[in-house]
Every structure is written in structure tokens, then in C-alpha cells.
C-alpha positions in Angstrom: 28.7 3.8 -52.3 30.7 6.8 -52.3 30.5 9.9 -49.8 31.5 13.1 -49.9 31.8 14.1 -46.3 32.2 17.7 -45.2 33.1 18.9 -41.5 30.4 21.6 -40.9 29.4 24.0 -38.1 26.2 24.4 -40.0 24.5 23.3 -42.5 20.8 22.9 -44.3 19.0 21.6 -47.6 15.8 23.5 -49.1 13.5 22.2 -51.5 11.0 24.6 -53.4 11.7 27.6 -50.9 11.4 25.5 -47.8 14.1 24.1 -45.5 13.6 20.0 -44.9 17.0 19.6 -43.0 19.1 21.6 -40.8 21.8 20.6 -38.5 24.4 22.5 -36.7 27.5 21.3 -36.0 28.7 17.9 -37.8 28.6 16.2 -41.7 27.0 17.6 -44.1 27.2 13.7 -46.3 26.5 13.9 -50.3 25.7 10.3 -50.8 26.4 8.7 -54.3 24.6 5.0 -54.6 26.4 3.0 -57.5 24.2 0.4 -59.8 26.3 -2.3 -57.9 25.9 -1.5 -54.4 24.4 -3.7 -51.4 22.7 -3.6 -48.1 26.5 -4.2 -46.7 28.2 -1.2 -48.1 25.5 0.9 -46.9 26.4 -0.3 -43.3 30.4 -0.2 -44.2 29.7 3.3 -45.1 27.7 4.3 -41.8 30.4 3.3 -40.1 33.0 5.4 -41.6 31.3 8.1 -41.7 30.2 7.7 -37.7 33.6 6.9 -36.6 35.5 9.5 -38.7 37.8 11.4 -36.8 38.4 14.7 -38.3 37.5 17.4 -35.2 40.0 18.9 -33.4 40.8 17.9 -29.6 42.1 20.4 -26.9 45.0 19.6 -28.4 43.8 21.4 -31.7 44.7 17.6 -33.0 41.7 15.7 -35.3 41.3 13.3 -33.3 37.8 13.2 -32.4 34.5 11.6 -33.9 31.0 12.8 -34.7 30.0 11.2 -31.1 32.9 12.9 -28.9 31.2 16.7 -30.5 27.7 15.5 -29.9 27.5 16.4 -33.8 24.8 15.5 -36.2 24.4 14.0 -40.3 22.4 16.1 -42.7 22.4 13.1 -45.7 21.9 14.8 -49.1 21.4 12.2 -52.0 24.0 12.8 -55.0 23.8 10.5 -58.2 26.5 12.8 -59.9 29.4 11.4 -58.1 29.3 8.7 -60.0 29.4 10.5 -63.5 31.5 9.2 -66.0 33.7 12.0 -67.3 35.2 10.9 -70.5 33.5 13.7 -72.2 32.1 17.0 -71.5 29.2 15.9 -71.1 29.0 13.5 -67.9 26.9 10.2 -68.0 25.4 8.5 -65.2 25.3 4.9 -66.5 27.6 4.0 -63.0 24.9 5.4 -61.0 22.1 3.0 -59.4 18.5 3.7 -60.4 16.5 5.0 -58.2 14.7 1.2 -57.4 17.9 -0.1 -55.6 19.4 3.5 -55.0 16.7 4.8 -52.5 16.6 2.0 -50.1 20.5 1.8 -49.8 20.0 5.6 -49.1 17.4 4.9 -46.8 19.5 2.2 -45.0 22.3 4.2 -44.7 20.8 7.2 -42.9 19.0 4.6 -40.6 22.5 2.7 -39.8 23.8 6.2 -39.0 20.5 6.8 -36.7 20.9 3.2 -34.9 24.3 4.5 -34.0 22.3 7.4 -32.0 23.2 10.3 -34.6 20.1 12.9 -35.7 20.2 12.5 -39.5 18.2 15.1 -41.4 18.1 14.8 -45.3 16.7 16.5 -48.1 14.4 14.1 -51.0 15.7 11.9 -53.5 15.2 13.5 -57.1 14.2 16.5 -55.7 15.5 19.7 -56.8 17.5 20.7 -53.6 19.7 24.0 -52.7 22.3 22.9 -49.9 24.0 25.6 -47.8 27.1 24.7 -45.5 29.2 26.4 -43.4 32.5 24.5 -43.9 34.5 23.9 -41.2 38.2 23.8 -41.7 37.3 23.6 -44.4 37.8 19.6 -43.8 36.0 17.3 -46.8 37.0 13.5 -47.2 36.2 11.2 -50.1 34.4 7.8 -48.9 34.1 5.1 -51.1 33.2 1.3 -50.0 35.0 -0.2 -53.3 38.7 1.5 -52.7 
């Protein structure tokens, strides 16, 4: 699995005119599910994202984790960070279908949950318009294979 994880003060996904997910301060996730992924790098990925420290401390340090900011997830699913760009235009071959990719997306915003998070999301397949606020800005690359 591979996450594109960005610090946020806000954020909010809107499908056909209407907002489905809003958070305020925390990670806005884009969540890539690759064809070979399991139940067990959904979890490994939870808990990176959930125990990332990126915000500051009173020592303007990053030092502190999604918990220590009483911060929330908004989960946005992203099949295009797995493209394959050997040519102008991108495949998607690497990327899971959507019968194994929407229960390990499922699984991982419920992983993040049972760690006592609020994850919003916006729908799988859908046609989705995602605003942010970046914070920083601060965006880290997750991936359970590297």
C-alpha cells in the first residue's frame, strides 16, 4: 500500500456538489492499494500513518503525533499512485482491482478508527474534488514494500 500523507489544518472531499468528508486539523491520506497487497499491510500502514510525528511541539520541533493534536484522517482512495510511467500515458496494471482494493481500503480506515482517530473518506470510483489546506506544507510518502 502506498500513502500520500499530508499535514493539514483543514481539509474536505465533495462528490457531485456535495461534501461527504471534512476534517479540520490532521491527514488528509490519498491511499493507493497495489494488486499484491494484504490484510497486514493495511494494518502496517495504519500504524504509520497514526504514529507519524510531523507536528510541531512548543518547541516548534515535529515531534508530535496525530493523537498528541487531537487531529483527525480524511482517507481519500487513489489508484493513480500506482501508475506506471514509462510512457506518457500512465497504466494502472500495478494497481489492485477494486475486489481486493476496497476491503484493504476499508480495513485501513477501520485500523485507523480502532486506534480512536475520526476518519472521514470520500467513495471508491467516485469522481471526487478534494480541497486541503496544507500545513507546512508537510507531505510524506508511505509505502508498506520500501
Amino acid at each position: 500500500m502506498r500513502a500520500v500523507v499530508t499535514r493539514v489544518s483543514s481539509a474536505s472531499v465533495e462528490i457531485d456538489g456535495e461534501t461527504v468528508g471534512r476534517i479540520g486539523r490532521g491527514f488528509l491520506v490519498l491511499l493507493g492499494v497495489h494488486r499484491d497487497d494484504t490484510e497486514e499491510d493495511a494494518g502496517r500502514l495504519a500504524d504509520k500513518v497514526c504514529g507519524l510525528r510531523v507536528f510541531r511541539d512548543e518547541n516548534e520541533k515535529m515531534n508530535l503525533n496525530l493523537a498528541s493534536v487531537g487531529g483527525s484522517i480524511l482517507c481519500v482512495s487513489q489508484f493513480t499512485l500506482f501508475a506506471d510511467t514509462g510512457s506518457r500515458r500512465p497504466g494502472f496494471t500495478e494497481a489492485a482491482r477494486p475486489d481486493t482494493a476496497v476491503p484493504l481500503y476499508e480495513l485501513f480506515m477501520a485500523r485507523c478508527r480502532e486506534r480512536g482517530f475520526t476518519v472521514e473518506h470520500g467513495e471508491f470510483g467516485a469522481d471526487m474534488k478534494v480541497a486541503s489546506v496544507n500545513d507546512g506544507p508537510v507531505t510524506i510518502l508511505l509505502d508498506t514494500k520500501g
